[in-house]
C-alpha positions in Angstrom: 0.0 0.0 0.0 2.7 2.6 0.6 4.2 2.2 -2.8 0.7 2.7 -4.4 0.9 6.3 -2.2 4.5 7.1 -3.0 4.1 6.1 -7.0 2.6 9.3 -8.2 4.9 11.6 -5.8 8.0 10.1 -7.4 6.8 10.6 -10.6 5.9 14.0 -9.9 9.1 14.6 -8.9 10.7 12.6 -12.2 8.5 15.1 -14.0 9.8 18.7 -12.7 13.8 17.4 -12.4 13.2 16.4 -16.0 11.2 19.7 -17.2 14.6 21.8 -15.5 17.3 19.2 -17.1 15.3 20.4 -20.5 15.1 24.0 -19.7 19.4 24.5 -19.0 21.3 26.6 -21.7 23.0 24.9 -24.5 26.8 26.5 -25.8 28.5 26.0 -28.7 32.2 25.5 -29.0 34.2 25.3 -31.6 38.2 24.9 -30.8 41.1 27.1 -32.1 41.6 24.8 -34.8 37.9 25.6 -36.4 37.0 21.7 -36.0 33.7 20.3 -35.3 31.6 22.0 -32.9 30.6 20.6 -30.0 27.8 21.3 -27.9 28.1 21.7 -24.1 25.9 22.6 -21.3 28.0 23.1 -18.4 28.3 26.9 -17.5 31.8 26.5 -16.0 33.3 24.4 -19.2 31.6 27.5 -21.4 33.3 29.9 -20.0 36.6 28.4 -19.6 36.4 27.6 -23.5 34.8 30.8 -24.7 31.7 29.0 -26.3 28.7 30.7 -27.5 25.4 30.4 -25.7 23.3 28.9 -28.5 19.9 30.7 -28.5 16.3 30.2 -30.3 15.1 26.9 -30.8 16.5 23.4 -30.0 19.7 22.0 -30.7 19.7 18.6 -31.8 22.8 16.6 -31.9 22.6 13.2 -33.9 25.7 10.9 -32.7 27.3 9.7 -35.9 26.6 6.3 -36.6 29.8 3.7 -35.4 32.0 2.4 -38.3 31.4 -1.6 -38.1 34.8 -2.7 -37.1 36.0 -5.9 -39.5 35.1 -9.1 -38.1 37.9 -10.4 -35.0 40.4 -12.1 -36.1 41.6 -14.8 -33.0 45.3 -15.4 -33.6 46.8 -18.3 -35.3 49.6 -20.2 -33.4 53.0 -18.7 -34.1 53.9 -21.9 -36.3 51.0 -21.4 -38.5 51.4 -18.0 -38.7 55.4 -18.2 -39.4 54.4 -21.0 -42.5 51.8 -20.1 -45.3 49.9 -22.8 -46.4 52.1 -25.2 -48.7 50.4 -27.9 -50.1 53.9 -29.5 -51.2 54.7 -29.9 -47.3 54.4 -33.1 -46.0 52.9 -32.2 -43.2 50.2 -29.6 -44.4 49.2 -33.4 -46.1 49.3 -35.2 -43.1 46.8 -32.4 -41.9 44.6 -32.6 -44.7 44.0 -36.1 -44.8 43.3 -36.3 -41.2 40.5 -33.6 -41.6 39.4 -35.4 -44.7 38.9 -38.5 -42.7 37.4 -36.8 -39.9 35.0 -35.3 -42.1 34.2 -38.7 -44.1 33.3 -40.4 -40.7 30.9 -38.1 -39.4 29.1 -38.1 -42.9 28.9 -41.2 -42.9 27.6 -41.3 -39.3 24.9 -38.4 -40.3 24.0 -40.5 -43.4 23.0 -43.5 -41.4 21.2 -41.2 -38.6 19.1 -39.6 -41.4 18.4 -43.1 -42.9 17.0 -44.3 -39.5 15.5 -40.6 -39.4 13.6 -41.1 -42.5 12.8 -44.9 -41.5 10.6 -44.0 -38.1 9.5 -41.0 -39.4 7.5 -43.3 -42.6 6.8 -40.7 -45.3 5.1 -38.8 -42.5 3.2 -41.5 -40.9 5.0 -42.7 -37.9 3.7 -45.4 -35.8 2.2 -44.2 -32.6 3.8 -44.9 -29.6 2.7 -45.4 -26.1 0.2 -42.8 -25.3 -0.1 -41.3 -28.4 -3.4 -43.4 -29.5 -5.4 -41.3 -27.2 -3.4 -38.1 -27.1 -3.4 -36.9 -30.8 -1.6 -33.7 -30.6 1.1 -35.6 -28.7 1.6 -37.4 -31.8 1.8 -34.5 -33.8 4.7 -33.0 -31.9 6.5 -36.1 -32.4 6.1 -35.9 -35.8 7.2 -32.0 -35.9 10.0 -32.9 -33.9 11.0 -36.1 -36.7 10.6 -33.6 -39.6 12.4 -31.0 -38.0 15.5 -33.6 -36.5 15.8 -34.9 -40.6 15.6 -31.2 -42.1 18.6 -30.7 -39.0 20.3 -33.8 -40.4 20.3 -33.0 -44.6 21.4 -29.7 -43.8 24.5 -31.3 -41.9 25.2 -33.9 -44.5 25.5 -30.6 -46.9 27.8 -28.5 -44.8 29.8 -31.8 -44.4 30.0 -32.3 -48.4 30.8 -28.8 -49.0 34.0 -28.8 -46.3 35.3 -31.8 -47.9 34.9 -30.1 -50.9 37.1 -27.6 -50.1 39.6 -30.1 -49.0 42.7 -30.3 -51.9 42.6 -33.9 -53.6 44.1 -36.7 -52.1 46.8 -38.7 -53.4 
């Protein structure tokens, strides 16, 4: 009950501290230089910079909009960084093929989860499960969740074909 009572005096209050923060002068100061102006209200700071009080209307100041800084870069490990990529190096190989195999095994493990996938879920008739005969909708979210787990699943088995794509050409 005493919050309901002290509500509209606080806002009352917010309400005249922020009618006097909008009523303060605004100055205008442009360094010896003749750079951008910049717009103060601080009486002391005016008057220490010789600004000009700005007068007749309001002043609106639009922030400029940040520059998008290029995407972070984490740091390689000094023996990366001290060898470019050679594909004639014996060991850039031994790399390679180990990623290549790496990727080959998890599409083929992906492949064989999107059979099963595509198994249960039946051309979109699974077999209900359980409590499923007499809760319908149950069933349905099973069946959203199948259709969603194979989409999941092909577009895995894509992004796995494409890195191996990039991949140079064994030997």
């Amino acid at each position: 009950m005493k919050h309901t009572l002290l509500l509209p005096a606080f806002s009352l209050l917010l309400a005249s501290a922020g009618s006097t923060v909008w009523a303060q002068q605004i100055y205008r100061c442009v360094d010896a230089s003749g750079g951008t102006p910049e717009y103060i209200n601080n009486v002391k700071d005016a008057q220490i910079r010789n600004c000009k009080q700005v007068s007749g209307g309001n002043v609106t100041v639009v922030q400029p909009t940040p520059v998008p800084r290029a995407s972070v870069v984490r740091a390689a490990p000094a023996s990366a960084v001290a060898r470019p990529r050679n594909d004639g190096n014996p060991e850039q190989r031994a790399r390679d093929s180990d990623s290549r195999l790496i990727l080959e095994a998890e599409l083929k493990k992906s492949e064989a989860r999107l059979a099963e996938q595509l198994k249960e879920y039946n051309n979109g008739e699974p077999e209900k499960q359980g409590i499923e005969g007499r809760n319908y909708q149950r069933y349905l979210d099973r069946v959203a969740e199948l259709k969603e787990g194979i989409a999941r699943t092909q577009s895995d088995i894509t992004g796995l074909k494409r890195e191996i794509s990039r991949l140079p050409a064994s030997n």
